[in-house]
N, CA and C atoms as a LAMMPS dump frame, in Angstrom:
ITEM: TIMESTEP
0
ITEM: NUMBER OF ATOMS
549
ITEM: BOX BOUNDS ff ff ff
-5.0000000000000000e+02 5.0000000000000000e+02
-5.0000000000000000e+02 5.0000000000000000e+02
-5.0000000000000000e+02 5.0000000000000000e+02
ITEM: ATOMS id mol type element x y z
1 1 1 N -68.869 406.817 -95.527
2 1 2 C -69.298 407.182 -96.867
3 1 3 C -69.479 405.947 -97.748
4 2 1 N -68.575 404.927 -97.463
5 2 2 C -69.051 404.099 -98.261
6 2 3 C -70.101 402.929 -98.466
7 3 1 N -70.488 402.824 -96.768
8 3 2 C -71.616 402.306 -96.469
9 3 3 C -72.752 403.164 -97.333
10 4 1 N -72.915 404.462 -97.281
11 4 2 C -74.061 405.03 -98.076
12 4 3 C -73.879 404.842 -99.495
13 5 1 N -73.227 405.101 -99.682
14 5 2 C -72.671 404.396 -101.232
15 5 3 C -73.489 402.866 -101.655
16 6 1 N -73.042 402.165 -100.964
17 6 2 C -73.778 400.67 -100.828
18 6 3 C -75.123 400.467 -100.752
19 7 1 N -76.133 401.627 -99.668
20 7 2 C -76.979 401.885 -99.602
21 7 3 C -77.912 402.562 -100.866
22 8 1 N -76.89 403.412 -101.462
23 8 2 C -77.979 404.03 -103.151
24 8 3 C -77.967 402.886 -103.528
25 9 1 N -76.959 401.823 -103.776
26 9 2 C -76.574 401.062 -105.05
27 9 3 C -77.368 400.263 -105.051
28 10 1 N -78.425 399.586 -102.859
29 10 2 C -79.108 398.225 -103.471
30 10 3 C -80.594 399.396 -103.919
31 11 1 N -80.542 400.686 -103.453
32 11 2 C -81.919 401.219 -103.866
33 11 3 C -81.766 401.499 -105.359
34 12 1 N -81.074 401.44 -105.992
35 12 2 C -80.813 402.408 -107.266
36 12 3 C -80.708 400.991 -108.748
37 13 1 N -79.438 400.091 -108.47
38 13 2 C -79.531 399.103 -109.03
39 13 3 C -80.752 397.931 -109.255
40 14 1 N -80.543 397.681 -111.233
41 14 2 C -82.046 396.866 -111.528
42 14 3 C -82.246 395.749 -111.203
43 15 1 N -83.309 395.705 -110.392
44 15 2 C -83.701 394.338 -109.908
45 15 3 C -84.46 393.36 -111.211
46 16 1 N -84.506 392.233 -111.076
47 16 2 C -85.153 391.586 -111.982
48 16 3 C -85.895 390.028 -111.655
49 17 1 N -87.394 390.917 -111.696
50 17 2 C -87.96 389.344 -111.087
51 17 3 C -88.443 388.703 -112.076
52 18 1 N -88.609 387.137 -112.191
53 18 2 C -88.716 386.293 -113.207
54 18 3 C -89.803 385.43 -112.817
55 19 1 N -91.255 385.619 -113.196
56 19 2 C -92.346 384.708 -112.503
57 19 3 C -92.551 383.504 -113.761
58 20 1 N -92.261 382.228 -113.461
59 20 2 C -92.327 381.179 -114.305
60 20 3 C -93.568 380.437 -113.806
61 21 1 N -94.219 379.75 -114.675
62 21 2 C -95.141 378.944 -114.565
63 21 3 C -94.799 377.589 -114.455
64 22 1 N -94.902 376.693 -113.83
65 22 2 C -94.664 375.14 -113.981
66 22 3 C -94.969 374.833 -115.335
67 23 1 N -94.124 373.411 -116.249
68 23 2 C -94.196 372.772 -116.858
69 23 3 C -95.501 372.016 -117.1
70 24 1 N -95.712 371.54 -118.203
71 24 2 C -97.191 370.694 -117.93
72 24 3 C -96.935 369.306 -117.182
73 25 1 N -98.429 370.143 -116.248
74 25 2 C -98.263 368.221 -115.578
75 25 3 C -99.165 367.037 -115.97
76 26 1 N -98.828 365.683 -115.056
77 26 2 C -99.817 365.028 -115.507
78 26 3 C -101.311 365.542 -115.171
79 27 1 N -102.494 364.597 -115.712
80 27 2 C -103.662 365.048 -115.166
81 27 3 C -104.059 364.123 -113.745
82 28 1 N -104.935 364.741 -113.143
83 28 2 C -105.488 364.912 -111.587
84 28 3 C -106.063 363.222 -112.003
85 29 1 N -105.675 362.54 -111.095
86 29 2 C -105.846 361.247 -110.911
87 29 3 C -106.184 360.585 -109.385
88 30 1 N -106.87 359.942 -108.989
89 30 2 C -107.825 359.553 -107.981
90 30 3 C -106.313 359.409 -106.761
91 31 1 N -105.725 358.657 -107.747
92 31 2 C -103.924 358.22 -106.293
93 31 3 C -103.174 359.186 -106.191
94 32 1 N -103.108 360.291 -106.354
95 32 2 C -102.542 361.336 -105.768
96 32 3 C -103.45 362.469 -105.658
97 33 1 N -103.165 363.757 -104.58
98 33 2 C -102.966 364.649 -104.489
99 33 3 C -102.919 365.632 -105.688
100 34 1 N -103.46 366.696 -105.691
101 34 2 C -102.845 367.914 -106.832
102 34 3 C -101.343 368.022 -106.862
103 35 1 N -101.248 368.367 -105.407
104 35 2 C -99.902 368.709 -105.063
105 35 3 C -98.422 367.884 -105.463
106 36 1 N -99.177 366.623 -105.915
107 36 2 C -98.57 365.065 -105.868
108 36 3 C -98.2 364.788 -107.547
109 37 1 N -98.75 365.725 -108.238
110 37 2 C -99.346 365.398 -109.907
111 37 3 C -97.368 365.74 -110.138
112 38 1 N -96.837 364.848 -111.136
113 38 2 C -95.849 364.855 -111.772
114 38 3 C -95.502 365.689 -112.799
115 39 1 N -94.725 366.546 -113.352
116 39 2 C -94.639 366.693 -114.981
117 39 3 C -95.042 365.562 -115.706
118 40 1 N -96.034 365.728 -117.028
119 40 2 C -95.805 364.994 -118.437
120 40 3 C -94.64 364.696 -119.067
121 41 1 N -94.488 364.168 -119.64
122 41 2 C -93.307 364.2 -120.763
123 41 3 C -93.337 365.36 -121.49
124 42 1 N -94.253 365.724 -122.109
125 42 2 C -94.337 367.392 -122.731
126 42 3 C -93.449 368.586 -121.791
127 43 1 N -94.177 368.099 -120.554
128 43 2 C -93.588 369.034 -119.868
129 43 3 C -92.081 368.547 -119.259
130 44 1 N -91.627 367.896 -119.073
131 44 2 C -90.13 367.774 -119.033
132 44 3 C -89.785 368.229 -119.971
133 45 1 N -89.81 367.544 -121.033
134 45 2 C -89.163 368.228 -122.711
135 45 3 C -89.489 370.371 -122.047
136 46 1 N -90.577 370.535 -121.96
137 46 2 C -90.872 372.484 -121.766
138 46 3 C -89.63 372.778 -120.414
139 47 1 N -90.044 372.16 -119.242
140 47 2 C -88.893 372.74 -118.44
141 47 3 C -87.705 372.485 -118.954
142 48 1 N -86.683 371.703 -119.74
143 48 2 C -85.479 371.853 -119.95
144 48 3 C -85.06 372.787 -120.953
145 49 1 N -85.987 373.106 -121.962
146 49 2 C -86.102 374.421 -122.706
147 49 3 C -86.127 375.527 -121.73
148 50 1 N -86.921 375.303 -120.913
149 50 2 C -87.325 376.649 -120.048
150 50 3 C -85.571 377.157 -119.741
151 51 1 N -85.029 376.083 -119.06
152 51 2 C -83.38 376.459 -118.351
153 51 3 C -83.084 376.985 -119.837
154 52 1 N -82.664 376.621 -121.067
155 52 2 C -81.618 377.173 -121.838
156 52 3 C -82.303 378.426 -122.729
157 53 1 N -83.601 378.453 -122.415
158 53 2 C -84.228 379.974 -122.633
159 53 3 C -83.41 381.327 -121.69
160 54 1 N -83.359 380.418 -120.274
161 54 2 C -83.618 381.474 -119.081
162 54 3 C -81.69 382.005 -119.254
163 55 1 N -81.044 380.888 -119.67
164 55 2 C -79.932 380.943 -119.638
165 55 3 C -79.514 381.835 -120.96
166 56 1 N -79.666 381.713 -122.516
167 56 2 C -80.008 382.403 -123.422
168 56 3 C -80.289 383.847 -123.173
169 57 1 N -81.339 384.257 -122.635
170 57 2 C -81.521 385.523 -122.754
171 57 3 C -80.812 386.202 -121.339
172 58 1 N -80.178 385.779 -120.504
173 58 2 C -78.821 386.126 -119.764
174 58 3 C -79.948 386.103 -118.243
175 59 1 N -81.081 385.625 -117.978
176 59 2 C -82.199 385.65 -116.868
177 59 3 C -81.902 384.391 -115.583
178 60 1 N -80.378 384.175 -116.068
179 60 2 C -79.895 383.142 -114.637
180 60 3 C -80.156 384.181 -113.197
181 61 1 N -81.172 382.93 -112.244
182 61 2 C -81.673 383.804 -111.064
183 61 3 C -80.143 383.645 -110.249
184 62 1 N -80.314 384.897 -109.353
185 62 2 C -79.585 384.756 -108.073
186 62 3 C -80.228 384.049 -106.865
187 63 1 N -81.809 383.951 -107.111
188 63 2 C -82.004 383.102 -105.945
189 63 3 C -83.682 382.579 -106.784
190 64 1 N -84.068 381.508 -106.169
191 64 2 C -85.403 380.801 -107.225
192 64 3 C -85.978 380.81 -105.599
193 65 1 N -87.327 380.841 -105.557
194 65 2 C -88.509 380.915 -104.726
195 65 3 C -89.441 379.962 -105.497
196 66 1 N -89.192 378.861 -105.228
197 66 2 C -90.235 377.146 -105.534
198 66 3 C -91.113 376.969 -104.728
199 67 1 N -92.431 377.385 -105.424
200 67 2 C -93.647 376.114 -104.826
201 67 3 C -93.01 374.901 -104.299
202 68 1 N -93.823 374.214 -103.438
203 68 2 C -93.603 372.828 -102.905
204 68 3 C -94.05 371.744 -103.413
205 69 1 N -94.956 371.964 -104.588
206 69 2 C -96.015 371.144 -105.559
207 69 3 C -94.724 370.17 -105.881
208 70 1 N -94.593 368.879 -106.306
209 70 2 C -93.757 367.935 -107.314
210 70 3 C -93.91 368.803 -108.392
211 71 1 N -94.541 368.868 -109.451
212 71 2 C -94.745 369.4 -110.625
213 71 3 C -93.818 370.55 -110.586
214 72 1 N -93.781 371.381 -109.899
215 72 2 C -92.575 372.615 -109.732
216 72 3 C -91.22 372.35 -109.301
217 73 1 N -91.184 371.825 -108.462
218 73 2 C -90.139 370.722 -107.691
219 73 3 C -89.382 370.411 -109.3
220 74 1 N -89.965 369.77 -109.808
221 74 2 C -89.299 369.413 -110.829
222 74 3 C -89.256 369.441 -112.116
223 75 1 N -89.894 370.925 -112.317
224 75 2 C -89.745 371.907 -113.384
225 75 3 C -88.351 372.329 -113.045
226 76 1 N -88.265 373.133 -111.685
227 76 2 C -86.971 373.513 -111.365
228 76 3 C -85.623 372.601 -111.755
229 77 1 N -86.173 371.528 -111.221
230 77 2 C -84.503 370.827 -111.582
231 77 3 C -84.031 370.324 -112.627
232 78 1 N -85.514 370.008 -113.848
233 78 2 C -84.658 369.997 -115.176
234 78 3 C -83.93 371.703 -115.758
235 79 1 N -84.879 372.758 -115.449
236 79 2 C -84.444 373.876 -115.765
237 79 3 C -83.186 373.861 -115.391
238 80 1 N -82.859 373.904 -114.173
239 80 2 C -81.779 374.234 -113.597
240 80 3 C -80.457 373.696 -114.371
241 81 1 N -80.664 372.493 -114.199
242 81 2 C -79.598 371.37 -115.339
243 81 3 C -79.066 372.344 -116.634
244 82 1 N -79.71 373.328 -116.979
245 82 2 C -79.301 374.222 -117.907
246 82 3 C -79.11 375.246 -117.991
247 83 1 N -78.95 375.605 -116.46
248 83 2 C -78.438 377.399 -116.412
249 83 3 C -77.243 377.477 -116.227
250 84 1 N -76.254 376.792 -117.109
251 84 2 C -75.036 376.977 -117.694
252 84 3 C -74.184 377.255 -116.338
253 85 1 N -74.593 375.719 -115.618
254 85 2 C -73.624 375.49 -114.332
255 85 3 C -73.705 376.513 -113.176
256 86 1 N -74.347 377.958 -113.325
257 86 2 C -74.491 378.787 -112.252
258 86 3 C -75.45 378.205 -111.254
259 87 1 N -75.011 378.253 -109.855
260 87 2 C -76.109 377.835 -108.799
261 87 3 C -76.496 378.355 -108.498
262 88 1 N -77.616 379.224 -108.602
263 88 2 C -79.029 380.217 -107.203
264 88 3 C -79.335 379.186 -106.21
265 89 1 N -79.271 380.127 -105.236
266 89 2 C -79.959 379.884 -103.737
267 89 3 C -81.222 379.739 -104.169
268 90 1 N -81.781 378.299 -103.73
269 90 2 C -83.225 377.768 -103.829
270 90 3 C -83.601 377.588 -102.663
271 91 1 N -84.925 378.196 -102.368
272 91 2 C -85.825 378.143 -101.375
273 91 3 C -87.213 376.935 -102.221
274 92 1 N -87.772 376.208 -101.373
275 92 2 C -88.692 375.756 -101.531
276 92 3 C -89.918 376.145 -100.962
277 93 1 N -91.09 376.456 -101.37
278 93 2 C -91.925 377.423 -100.704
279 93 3 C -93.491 376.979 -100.091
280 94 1 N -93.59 376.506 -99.311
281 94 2 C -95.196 375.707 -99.135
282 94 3 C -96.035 376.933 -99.748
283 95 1 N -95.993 378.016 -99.259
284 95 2 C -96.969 378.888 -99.35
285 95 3 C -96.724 379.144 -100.929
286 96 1 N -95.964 379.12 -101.549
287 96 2 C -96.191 379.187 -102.803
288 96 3 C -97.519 378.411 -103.931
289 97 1 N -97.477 377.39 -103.107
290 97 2 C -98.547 376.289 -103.83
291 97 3 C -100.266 376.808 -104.031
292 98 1 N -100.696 377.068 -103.186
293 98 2 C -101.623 378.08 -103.208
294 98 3 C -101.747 379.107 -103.07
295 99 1 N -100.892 380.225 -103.454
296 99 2 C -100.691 381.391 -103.238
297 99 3 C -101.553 382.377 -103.777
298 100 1 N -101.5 383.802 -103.197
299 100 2 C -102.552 384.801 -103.865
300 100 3 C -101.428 385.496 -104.389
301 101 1 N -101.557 387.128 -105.076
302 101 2 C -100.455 387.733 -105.117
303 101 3 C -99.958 388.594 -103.983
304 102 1 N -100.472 388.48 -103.325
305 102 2 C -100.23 389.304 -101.48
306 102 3 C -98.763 387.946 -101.38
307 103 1 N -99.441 387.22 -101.41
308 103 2 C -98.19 386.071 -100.985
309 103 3 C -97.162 386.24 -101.828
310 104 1 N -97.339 386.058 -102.982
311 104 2 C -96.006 386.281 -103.791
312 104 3 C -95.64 387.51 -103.274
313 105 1 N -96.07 388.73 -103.462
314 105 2 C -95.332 390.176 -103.493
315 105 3 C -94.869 389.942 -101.582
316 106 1 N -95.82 389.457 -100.597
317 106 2 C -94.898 388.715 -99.539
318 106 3 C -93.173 388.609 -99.511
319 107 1 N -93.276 387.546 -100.06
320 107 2 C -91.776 386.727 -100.331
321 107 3 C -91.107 387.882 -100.8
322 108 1 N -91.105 388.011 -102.462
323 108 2 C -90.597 389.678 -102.94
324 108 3 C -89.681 390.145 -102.021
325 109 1 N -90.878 390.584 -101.468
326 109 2 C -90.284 392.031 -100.274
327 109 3 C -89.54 391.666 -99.341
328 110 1 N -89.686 389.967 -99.302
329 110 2 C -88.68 389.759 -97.775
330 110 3 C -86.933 389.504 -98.867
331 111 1 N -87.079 389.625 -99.819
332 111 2 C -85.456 389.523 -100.462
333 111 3 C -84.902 390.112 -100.126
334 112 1 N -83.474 389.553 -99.523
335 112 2 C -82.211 390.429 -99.648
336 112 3 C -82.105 391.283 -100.467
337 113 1 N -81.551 392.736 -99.946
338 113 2 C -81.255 394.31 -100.926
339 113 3 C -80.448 393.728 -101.809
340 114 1 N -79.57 392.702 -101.371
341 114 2 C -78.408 392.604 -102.264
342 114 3 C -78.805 391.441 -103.631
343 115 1 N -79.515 390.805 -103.5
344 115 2 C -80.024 389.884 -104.517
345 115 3 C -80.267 390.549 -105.545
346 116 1 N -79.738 390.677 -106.875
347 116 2 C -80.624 391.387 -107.798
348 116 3 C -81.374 390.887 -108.936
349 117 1 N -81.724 389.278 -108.851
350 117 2 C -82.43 388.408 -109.717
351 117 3 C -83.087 387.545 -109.061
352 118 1 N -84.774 387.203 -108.975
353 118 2 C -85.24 386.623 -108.747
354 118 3 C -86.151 385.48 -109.311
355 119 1 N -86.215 384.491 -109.281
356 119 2 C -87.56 383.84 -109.864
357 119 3 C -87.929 382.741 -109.334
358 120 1 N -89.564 383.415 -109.368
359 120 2 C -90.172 382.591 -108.413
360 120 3 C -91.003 381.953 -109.857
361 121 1 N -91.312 380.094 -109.083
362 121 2 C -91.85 379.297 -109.776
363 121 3 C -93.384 378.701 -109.125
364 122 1 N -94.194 379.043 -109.582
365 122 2 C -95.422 378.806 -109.307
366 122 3 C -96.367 378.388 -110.293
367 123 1 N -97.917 378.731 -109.893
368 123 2 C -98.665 377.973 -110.257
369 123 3 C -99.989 379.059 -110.909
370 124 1 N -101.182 379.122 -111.826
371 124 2 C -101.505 379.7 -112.682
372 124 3 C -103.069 380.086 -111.925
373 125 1 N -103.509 380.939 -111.422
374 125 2 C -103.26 382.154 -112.409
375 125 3 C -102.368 383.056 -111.485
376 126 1 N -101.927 382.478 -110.442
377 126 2 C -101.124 383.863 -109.642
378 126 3 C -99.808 384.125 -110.271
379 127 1 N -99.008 383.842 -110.895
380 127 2 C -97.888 384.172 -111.771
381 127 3 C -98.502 384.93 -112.818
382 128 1 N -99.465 385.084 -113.389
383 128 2 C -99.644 386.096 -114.497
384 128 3 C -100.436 387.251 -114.175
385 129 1 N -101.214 387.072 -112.914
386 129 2 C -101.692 387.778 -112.19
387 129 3 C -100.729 388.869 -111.42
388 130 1 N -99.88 388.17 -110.862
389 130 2 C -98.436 388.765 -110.098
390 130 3 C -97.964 389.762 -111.061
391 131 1 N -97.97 389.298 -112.694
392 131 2 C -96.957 390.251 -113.363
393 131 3 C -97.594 391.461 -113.806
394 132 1 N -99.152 391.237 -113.737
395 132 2 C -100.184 392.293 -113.886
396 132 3 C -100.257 392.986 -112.983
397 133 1 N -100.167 392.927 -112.361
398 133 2 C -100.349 393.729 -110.866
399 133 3 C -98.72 394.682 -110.419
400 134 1 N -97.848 393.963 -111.036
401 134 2 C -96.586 394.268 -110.833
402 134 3 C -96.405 395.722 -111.955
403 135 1 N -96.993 395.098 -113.169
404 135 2 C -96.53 396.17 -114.482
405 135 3 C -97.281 397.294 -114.586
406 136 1 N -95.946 398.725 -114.817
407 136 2 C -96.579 399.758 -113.862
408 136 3 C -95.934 400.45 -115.682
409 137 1 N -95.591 402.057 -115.422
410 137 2 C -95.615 402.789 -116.778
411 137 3 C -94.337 401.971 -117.314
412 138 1 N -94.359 401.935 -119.267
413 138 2 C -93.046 401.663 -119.661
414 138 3 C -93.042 400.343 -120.214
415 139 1 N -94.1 399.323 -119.69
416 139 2 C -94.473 398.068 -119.638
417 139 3 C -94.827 397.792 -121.391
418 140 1 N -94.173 396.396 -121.505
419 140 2 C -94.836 395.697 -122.707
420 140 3 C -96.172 395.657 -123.021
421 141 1 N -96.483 396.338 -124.41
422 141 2 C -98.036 395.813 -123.976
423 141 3 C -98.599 394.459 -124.625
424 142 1 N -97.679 393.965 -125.332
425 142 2 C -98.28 392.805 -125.941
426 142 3 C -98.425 392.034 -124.753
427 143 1 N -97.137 392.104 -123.779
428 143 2 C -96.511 391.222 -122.739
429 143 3 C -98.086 391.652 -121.575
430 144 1 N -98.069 392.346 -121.344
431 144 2 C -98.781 392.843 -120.697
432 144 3 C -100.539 392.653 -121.206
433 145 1 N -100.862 392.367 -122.11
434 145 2 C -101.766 391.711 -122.896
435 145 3 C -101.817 390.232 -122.238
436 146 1 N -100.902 389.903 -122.977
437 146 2 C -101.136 388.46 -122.112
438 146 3 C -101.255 387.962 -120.449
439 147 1 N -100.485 388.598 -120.067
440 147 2 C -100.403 388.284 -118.301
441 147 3 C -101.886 388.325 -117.996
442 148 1 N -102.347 389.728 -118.791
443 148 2 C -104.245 389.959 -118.408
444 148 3 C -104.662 388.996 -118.384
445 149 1 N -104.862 388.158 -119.461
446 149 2 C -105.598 386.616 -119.915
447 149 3 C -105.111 385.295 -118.878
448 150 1 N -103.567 385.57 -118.816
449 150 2 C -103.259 384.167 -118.185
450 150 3 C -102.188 383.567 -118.868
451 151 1 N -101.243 383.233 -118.657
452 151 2 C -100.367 382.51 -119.386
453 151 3 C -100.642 380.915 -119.533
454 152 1 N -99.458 380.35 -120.372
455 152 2 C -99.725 378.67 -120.68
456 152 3 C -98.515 377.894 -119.838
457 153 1 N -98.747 376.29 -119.59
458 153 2 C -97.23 376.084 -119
459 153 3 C -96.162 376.599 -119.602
460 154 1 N -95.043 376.57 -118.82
461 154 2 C -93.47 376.889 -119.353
462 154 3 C -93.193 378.231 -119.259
463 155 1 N -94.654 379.126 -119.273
464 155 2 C -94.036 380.157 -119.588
465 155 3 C -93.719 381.762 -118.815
466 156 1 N -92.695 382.311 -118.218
467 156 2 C -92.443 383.072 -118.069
468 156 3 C -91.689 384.648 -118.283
469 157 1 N -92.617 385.471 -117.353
470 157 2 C -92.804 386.669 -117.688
471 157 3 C -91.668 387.42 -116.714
472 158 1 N -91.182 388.585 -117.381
473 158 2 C -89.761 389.259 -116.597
474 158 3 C -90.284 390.855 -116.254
475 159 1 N -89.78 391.134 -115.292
476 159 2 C -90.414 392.447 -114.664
477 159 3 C -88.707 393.18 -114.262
478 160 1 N -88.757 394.012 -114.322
479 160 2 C -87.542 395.049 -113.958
480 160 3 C -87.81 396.588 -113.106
481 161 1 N -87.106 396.643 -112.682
482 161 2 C -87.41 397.793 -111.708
483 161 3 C -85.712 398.249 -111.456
484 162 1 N -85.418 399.487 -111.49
485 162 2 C -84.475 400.552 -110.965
486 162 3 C -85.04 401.393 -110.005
487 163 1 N -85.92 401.528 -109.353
488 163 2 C -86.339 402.748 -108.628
489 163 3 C -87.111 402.262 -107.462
490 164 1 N -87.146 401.03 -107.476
491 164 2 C -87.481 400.192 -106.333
492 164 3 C -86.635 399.226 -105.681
493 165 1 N -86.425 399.043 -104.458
494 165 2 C -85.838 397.738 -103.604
495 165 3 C -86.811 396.889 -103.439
496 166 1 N -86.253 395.771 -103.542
497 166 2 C -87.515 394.273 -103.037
498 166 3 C -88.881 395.231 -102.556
499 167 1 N -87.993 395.461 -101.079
500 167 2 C -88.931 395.798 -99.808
501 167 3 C -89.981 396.733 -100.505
502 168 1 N -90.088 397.528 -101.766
503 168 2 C -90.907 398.616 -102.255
504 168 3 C -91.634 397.971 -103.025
505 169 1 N -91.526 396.879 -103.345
506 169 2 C -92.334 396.441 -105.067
507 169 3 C -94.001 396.113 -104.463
508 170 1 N -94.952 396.66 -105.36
509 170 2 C -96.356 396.364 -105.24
510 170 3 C -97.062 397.334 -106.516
511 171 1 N -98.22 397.289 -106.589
512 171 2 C -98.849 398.279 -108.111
513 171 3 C -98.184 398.936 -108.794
514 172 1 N -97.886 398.474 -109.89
515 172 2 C -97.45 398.985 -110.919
516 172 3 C -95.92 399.393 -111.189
517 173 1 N -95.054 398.808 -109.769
518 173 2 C -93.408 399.176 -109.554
519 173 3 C -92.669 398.411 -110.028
520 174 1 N -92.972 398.238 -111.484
521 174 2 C -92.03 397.426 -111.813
522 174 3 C -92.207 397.441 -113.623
523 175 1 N -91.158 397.288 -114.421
524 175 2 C -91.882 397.572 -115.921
525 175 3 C -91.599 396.238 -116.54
526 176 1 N -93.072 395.563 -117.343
527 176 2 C -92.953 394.15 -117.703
528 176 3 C -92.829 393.984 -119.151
529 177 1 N -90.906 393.46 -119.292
530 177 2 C -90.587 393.705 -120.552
531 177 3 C -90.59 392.198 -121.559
532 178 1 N -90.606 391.399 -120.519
533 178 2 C -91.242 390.203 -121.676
534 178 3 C -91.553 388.86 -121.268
535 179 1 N -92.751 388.573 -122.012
536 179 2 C -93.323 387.256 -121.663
537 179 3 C -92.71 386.172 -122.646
538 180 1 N -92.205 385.339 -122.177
539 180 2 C -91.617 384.36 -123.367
540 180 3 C -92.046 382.455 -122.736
541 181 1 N -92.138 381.839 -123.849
542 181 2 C -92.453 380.31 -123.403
543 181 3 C -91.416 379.844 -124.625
544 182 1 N -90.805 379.373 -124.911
545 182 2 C -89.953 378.246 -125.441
546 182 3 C -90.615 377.139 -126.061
547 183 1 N -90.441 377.289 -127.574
548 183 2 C -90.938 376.646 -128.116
549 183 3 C -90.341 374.93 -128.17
């Protein structure tokens, strides 16, 4: 009995995925790679806001799903520096770097039942795309306004779901309650 017990709780309990956008990077320059492009200074200053936003509104992940890009690479680790000492399990993700939203909702679904916070850090437009595709009845609509258009660096959008496990999330299973960037 209490195994089934365990079983409602990872189907029943709210999951919460957190799709962040990388920090601003530098611009595309002949000696590197895209993949290779650094944060700005703007954008260091945005990712370390980003951590005491994520930390602030109580959105510390249980596990982060990172592009492999530098620019994300190390969005993550100033963020991190400020999620008030808690550590998530970080994956680094090649396929993240060019990803569609098949790929993201991919990953998603391969999460542990038991994880119940996620955020994945990627790259534009599939993070606002992801949260559009994700936001189903119940959804923000300002929030949901924007994801349509596209978001700016720094900024991420939060999706919640009770009635889905990882393994279920795709159109509209999920309700998108807010887009925020840190001023």
């Amino acid at each position: 009995m209490n195994a089934a017990r365990q079983d409602d709780n990872a189907t029943t309990a709210v999951r919460r995925l957190v799709l962040l956008r990388h920090a601003k990077a530098e611009p595309a320059h002949e000696a590197a790679t895209d993949a290779q492009r650094p944060l700005a200074l703007k954008g260091r200053r945005q990712a370390s806001r980003v951590g005491m936003a994520l930390t602030a509104a109580g959105l510390v992940p249980d596990l982060a799903l990172v592009s492999s890009s530098l620019r994300t690479r190390q969005t993550w680790d100033l963020a991190r520096a400020h999620l008030d000492g808690v550590e998530a399990a970080v994956e680094v993700r090649d396929e993240l770097y060019e990803a569609s939203v098949a790929d993201v909702l991919d990953l998603v679904r391969a999460v542990d039942p038991s994880v119940r916070s996620v955020l994945v850090l990627g790259h534009e437009p599939t993070m606002a795309a992801t949260a559009a595709y994700l936001a189903g009845p119940g959804s923000d609509d300002a929030a949901l306004a924007q994801v349509r258009v596209g978001v700016p660096t720094a900024t991420y959008s939060v999706l919640e779901s009770a009635e889905h496990p990882w393994s279920k999330w795709g159109k509209g299973a999920a309700r998108l309650v807010h887009v925020g960037r840190p001023s």
